[in-house]
LUMMI-138094 format. One record per residue (C-alpha): x, y, z; residue in three letters. Coordinates in steps of 0.001 Angstrom, whole numbers, plus 524288, in hexadecimal, padded with zeros to 5 digits. Each point is the difference from the previous one (the first is absolute). Example, Ala and Ser with C-alpha at 12.3 -4.5 7.8 and 13.67 -1.06 7.14 Angstrom:
# residues 2
8300C7EE6C81E78ALA
8055A80D707FD6CSER
This chain:
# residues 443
13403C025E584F6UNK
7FFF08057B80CABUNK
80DFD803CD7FF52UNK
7FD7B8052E7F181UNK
7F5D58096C80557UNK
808F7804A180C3DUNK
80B03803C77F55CUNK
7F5648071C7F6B9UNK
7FA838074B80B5CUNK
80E69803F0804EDUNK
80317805377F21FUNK
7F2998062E7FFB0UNK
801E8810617FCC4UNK
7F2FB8022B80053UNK
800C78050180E74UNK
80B8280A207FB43UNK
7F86E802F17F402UNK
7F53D80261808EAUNK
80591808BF80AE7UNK
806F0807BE7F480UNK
7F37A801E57F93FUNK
7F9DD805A980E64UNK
80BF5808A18019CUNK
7FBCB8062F7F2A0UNK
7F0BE7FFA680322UNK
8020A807B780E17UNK
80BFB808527FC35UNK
7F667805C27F4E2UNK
7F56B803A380BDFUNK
80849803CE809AAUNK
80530809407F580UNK
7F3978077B7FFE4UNK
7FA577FD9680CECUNK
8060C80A9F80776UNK
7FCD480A777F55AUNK
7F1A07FACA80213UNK
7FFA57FE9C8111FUNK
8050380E60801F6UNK
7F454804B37F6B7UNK
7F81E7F83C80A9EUNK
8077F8067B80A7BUNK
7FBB380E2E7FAB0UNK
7F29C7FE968008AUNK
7FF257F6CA80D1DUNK
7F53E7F5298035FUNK
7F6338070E7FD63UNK
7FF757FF0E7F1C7UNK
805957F1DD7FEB5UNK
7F16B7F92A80143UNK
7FE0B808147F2F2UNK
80BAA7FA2F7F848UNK
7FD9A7F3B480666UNK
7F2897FDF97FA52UNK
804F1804DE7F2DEUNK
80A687F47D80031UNK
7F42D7F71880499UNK
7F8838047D7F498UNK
809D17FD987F681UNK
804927F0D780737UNK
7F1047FD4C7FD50UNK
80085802BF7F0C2UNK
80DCA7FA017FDCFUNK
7FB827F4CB8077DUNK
7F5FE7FB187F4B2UNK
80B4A802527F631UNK
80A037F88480621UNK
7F73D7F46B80216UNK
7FBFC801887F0EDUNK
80E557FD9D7FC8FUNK
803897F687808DCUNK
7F4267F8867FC15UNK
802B3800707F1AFUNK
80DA9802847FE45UNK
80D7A7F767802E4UNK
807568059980BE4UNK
80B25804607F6B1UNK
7F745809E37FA8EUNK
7F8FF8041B80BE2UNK
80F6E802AE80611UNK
800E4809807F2F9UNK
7F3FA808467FFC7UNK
800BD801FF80DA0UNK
80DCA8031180216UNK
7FECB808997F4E8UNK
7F36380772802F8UNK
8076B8041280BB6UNK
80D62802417F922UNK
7F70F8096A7F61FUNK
7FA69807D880A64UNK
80D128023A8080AUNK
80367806F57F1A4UNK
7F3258055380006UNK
8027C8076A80D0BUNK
80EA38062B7FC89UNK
7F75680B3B7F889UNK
7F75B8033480B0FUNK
80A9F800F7808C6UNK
806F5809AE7F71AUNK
7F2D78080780136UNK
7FE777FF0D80C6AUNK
7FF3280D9C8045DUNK
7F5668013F7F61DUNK
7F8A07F42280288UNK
7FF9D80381810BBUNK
807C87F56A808CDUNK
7F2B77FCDC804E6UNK
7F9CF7FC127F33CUNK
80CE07F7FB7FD4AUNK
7FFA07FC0C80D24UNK
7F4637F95B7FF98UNK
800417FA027F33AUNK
80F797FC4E80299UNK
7FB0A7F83580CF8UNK
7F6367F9757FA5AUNK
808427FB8A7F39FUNK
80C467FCEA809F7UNK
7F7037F78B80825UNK
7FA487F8BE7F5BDUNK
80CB97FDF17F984UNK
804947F95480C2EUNK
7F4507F61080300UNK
7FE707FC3D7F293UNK
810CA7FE107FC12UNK
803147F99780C73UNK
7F2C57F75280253UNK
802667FBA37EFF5UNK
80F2A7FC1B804C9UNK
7FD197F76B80C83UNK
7F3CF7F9787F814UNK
809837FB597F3A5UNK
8087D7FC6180C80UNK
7F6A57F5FF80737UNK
7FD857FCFE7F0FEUNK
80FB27F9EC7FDCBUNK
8018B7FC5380E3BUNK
7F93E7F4BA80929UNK
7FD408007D80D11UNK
80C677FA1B80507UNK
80901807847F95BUNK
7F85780B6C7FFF5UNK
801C68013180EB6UNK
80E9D7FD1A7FE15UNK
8037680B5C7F56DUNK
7F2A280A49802C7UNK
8093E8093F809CFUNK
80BD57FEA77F7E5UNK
7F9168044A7F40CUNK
7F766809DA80A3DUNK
80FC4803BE802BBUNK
80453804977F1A5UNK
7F1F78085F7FF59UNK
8050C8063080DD9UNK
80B858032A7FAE6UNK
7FA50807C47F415UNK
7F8328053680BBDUNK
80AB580541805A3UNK
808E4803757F2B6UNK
7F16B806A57FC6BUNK
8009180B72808AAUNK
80DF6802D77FF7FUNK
7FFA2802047F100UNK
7F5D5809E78025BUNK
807378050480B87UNK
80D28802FC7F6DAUNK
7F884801697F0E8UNK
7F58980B6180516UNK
809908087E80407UNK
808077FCCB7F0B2UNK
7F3B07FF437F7D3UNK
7F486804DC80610UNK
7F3407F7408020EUNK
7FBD07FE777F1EDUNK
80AA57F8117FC08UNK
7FEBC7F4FF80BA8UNK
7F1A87FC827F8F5UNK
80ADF7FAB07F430UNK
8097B7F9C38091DUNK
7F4A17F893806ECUNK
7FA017FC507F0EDUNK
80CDA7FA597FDE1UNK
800397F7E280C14UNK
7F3527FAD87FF13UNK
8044A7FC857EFF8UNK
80C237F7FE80694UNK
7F5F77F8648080FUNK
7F75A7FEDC7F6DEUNK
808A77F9557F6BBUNK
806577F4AC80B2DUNK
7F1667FD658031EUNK
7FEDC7FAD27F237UNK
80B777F85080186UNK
7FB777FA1080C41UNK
7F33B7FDA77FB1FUNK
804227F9B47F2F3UNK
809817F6E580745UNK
7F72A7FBEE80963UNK
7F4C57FEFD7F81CUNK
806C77F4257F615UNK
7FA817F582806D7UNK
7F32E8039180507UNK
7F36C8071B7FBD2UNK
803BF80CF180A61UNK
802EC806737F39CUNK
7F0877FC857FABBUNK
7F57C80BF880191UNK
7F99B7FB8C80E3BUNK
7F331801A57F895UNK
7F2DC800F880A0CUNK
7F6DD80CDC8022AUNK
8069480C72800EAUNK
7F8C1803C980CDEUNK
805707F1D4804A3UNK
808068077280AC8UNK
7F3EC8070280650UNK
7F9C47F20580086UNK
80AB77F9F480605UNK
7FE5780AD780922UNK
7F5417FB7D8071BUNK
801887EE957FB10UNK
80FD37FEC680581UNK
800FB8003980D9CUNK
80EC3803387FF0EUNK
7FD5C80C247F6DDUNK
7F5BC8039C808DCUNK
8074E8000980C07UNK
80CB6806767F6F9UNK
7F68780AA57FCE3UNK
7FC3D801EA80E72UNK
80FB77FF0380400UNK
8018E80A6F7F5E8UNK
7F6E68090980348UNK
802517FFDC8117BUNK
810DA7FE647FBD5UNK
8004180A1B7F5E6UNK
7F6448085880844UNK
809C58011180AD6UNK
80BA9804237F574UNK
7F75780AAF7F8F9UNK
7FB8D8051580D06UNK
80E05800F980150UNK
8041E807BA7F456UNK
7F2D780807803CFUNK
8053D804C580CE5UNK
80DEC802657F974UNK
7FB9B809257F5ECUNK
7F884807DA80915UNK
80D42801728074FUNK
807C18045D7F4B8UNK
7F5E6809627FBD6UNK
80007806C180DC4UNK
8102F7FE7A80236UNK
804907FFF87F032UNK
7FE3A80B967F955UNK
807B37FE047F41EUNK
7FE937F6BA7F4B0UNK
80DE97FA3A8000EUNK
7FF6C7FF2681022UNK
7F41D7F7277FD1CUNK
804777F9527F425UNK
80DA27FB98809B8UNK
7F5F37FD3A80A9EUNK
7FAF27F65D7F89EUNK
80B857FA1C7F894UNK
805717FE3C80E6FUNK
7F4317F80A803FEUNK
800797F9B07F22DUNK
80E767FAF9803BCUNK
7FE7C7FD8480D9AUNK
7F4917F7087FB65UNK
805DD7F7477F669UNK
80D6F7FF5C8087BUNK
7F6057F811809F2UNK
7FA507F8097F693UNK
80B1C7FD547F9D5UNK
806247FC4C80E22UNK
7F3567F84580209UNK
801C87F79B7F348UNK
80D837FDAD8017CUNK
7FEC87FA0280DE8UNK
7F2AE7FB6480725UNK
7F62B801D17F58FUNK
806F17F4C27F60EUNK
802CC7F92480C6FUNK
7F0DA7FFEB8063AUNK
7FBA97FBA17F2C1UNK
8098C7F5647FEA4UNK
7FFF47FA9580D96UNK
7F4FD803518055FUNK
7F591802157F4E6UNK
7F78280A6E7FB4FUNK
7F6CE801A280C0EUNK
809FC80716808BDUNK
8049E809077F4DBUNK
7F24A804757FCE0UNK
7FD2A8043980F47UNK
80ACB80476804ADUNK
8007480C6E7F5DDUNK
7F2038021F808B7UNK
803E57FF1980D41UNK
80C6D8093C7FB83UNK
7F5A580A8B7FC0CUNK
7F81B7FDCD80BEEUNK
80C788044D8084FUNK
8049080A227F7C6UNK
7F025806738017CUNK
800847FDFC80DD9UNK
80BAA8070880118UNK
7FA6880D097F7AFUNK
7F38C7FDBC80852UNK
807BC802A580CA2UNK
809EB80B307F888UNK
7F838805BC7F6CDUNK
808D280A737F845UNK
80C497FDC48099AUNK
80DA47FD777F88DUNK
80A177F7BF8047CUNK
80D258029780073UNK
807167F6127F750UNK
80F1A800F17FB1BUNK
7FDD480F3480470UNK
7F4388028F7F8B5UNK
7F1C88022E804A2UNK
7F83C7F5A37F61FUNK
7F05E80258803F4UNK
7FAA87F36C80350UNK
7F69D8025A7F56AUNK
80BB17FCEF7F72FUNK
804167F4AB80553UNK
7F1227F9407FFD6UNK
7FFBC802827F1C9UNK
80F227FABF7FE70UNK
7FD9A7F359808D8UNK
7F1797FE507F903UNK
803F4800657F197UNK
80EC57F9218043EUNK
7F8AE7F46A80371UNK
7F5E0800F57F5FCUNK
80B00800047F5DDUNK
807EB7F7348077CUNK
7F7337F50280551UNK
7F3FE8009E7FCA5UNK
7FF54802187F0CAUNK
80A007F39B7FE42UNK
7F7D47F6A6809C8UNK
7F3BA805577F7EEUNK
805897FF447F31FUNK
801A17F10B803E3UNK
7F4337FBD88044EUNK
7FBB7803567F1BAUNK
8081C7F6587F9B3UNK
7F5647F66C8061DUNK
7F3AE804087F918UNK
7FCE87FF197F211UNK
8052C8093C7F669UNK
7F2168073A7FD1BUNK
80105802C180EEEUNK
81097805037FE2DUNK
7FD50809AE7F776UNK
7F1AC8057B80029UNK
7FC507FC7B80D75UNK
80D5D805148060EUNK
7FFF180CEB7F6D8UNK
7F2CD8027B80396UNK
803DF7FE0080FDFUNK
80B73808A97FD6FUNK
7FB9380ACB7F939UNK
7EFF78043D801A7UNK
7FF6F7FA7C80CF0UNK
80DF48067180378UNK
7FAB480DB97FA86UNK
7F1B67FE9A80661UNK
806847FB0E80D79UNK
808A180E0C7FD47UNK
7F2B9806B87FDA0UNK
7F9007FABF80C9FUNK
80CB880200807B5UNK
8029380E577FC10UNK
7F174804AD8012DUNK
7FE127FACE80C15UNK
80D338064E803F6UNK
7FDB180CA47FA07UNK
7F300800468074BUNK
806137FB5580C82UNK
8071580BB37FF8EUNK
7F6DE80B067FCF8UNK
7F9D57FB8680BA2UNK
80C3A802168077AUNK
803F07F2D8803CCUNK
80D597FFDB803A8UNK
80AEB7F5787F993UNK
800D57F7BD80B79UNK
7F0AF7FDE47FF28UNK
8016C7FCE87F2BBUNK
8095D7F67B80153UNK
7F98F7F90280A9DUNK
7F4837FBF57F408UNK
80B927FB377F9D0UNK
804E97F6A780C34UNK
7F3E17FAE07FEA9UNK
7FF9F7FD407F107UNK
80F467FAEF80046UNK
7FA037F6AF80A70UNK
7F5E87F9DE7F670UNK
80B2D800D87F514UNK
809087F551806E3UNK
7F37D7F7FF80102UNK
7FCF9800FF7F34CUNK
80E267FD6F7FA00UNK
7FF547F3A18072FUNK
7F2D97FCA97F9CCUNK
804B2803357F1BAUNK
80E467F83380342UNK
7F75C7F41180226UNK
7F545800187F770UNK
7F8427F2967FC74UNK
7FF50804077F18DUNK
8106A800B47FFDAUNK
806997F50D7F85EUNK
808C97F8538072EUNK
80CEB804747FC80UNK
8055B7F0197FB61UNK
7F6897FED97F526UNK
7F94E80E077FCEAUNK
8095A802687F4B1UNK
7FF9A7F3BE7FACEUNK
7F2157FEBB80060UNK
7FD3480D3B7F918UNK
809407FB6D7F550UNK
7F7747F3FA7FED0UNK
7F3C48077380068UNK
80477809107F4E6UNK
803DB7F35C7F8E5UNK
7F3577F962800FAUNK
7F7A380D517FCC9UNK
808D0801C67F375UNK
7FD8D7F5707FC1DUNK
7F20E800B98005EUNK
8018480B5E7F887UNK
808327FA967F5DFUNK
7F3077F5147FE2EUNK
7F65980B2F80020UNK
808228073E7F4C8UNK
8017B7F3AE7FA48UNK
C-alpha cells in the first residue's frame, strides 16, 4: 500500500495543473496592475487613504456574499461565479477605458483601483483556499513554492505583455487579454477540483453561517494571530508602496515614465520571489518547517526599514543605476511576501477545517488586508502633513516589523493547528461521520 501511494503521488499532475492554473490567475493581474499603480503615482499618498477605504467598503459587502455561496453552494460553482464576476467586469472596463478622456483619469482612477484591488484579493485568496482544499499538510509544504513558482512566473510574463501590447493596442484591449487569462484558469481549476474532489466530500457546499469567518475571527487563535501578522506584515509593504508613489509623483512626470516605473518594480519583484521559491523558501519548509519561513520574511523587512530610516531618499548605485532605497524596501518587502511568506501561510491552512480555509482565510486576506491599508495610509498621510520626514516614519515601522516576527512565530505554532500526520485524514472522517448524519436526518 505504501508503495502504491508513493507511485500515485509521483504520477500526481495536480501540482503542474496547479502552478499552470497560478501562471494564468497572476499573468491576468499583473496585466492590469501597472495601468492601475501609475494612476496611483499621479495623484501621490495623499489621496490613497480615500481609495483605500472605498476598497474596504466594498471587501465588507462582498464578504457576506462570498460566505453565502460558500455556505450553500459546491466549490465547483463558487470557482464559476467568482471567476466569472471578475472575468465580466475586466469586459466591463474595456468601454471606460475607450472614454477615458471623457470620463477624467481620476474618476477612472479611482474606480479602476478599487476594482483592480479587489480583483486581486478575492481571485488569488479563492485559488490558494481550493489549494489547501486538494492538498495536506505534508505535501502541501513539499509542492506550495513550486506551485507559488508557476504564479511568479505569470508575475513576471504579466508585466512584459503589457510592456510590448500597450504600445500595439493601446490599454483597452489588455482588460480582454487579462479576461482571457483568468477564463484559462478558470477552466484547469475545474479540472483540479473535479479530480480531486472523487473521493471525498471537498467538493460538498461547507455549509455553516455566512458571517462564520468574522466569528472565527475572534474563536481561532491561529486566525487571530494570521489577522494580526497580516495587518503589522502587510502594514510595512503598503507603507512601502506609500512612500514610492510619493517619489514618482515628485520625480515622474509622465504617465508611461510611471507606468515603466512600476512594471520595473513589478519584475524586479517576482524575479526575487521566484529566486526565493526556487531555492531556500521550498528548502526552509521542507527541512526545517514552517516557523523559520514565516519570520524570516519579518526580520528581512526590519533590515530593509532600518536601512531607509538611516538613508531616507538616498539611491544607490547598482549595475550603474541610482535605484532609491525606497525602491528597493518595496522590492525586498513584497519579494519575500510573494516568495516566503504567502507559501509558508498558505500551508498552515491546510491544518484547520475547511469552514476556516475558505471564509476565515478570505476574510483575513481581504477586509482585514484593505482596513490594515486604511489604518496604514491615514496614519501615513497624516504623518506627513505634519512634516515628519521618511526616516521617522520608518522607524514606527522597525518597531511594528519587530512585533510581526513575534507574531509569525505565534500563528506558525498555534494550539488549534492539526498535526500534520492525521489532520487530513481526520477531516475526511469528520465529513464522513457528519454526512452521514445528514443522510439519517433526510432520511
Amino acid at each position: 500500500m505504501r508503495s502504491t501511494s508513493s507511485d500515485s503521488l509521483r504520477h500526481d499532475a495536480t501540482p503542474a495543473l496547479s502552478a499552470l492554473a497560478f501562471f494564468f490567475v497572476l499573468t491576468a493581474y499583473y496585466i492590469i496592475r501597472p495601468v492601475r499603480d501609475q494612476l496611483v503615482g499621479a495623484v501621490g499618498s495623499t489621496q490613497l487613504p480615500l481609495f483605500y477605504v472605498a476598497v474596504f467598503v466594498a471587501m465588507l459587502a462582498l464578504t457576506p456574499l462570498f460566505g453565502m455561496l460558500v455556505a450553500r453552494f459546491p466549490r465547483r460553482r463558487v470557482l464559476v461565479w467568482s471567476y466569472s464576476f471578475f472575468i465580466a467586469g475586466l469586459l466591463a472596463f474595456i468601454p471606460a477605458f475607450m472614454a477615458q478622456e471623457r470620463i477624467g483619469a481620476r474618476t477612472l482612477g479611482v474606480g479602476f483601483f478599487i476594482w483592480g484591488s479587489v480583483f486581486n484579493l478575492f481571485v488569488v485568496s479563492l485559488f490558494w483556499s481550493l489549494m489547501a482544499d486538494v492538498f495536506d499538510s505534508r505535501r502541501a509544504r513539499e509542492v506550495f513554492s513550486l506551485i507559488a513558482l508557476g504564479g511568479m512566473a505569470g508575475a513576471i510574463v504579466g508585466p512584459s505583455v503589457t510592456s510590448l501590447l500597450v504600445v500595439l493596442i493601446g490599454v483597452a484591449p489588455l482588460l480582454l487579454v487579462s479576461a482571457m487569462m483568468l477564463g484559462i484558469a478558470l477552466g484547469l481549476l475545474l479540472r483540479i477540483s473535479a479530480q480531486r474532489g472523487q473521493n471525498t466530500h471537498a467538493g460538498q457546499p461547507i455549509g455553516g453561517s455566512l458571517w462564520a469567518g468574522v466569528r472565527e475571527l475572534w474563536s481561532r487563535p491561529f486566525l487571530r494571530s494570521m489577522a494580526i501578522l497580516m495587518f503589522l506584515g502587510d502594514g510595512v509593504g503598503t507603507l512601502a508602496y506609500a512612500l514610492v508613489s510619493d517619489y514618482a509623483k515628485a520625480h515622474l512626470v509622465s504617465a508611461g515614465a510611471r507606468t515603466a516605473f512600476y512594471a520595473h518594480l513589478d519584475l524586479a519583484t517576482n524575479l526575487l520571489g521566484s529566486l526565493l521559491q526556487l531555492t531556500l523558501t521550498r528548502w526552509l519548509l521542507v527541512r526545517r518547517g514552517v516557523v523559520w519561513a514565516m519570520v524570516l520574511p519579518q526580520l528581512v523587512n526590519l533590515g530593509l526599514l532600518v536601512m531607509v530610516m538611516l538613508g531616507g531618499h538616498a539611491q544607490w548605485n547598482m549595475f550603474g543605476y541610482g535605484v532609491p532605497l525606497l525602491a528597493m524596501m518595496m522590492v525586498g518587502t513584497r519579494g519575500f511576501m510573494y516568495g516566503m511568506t504567502k507559501p509558508a501561510s498558505d500551508a498552515l491552512y491546510t491544518r484547520v477545517p475547511r469552514e476556516t480555509r475558505y471564509k476565515g482565510k478570505n476574510f483575513v486576506d481581504t477586509a482585514v488586508w484593505r482596513f490594515g491599508d486604511v489604518v496604514i495610509t491615514s496614519a501615513i498621510s497624516s504623518l506627513v502633513k505634519l512634516g515628519m520626514s521618511v526616516g521617522s516614519i520608518a522607524l514606527i515601522g522597525v518597531g511594528a516589523s519587530s512585533l510581526a516576527a513575534w507574531i509569525a512565530r505565534k500563528a506558525a505554532t498555534s494550539p488549534d493547528l492539526a498535526p500534520e500526520s492525521v489532520n487530513r485524514q481526520s477531516e475526511i472522517e469528520n465529513r464522513n461521520g457528519e454526512g452521514d448524519k445528514l443522510a439519517g436526518g433526510r432520511l
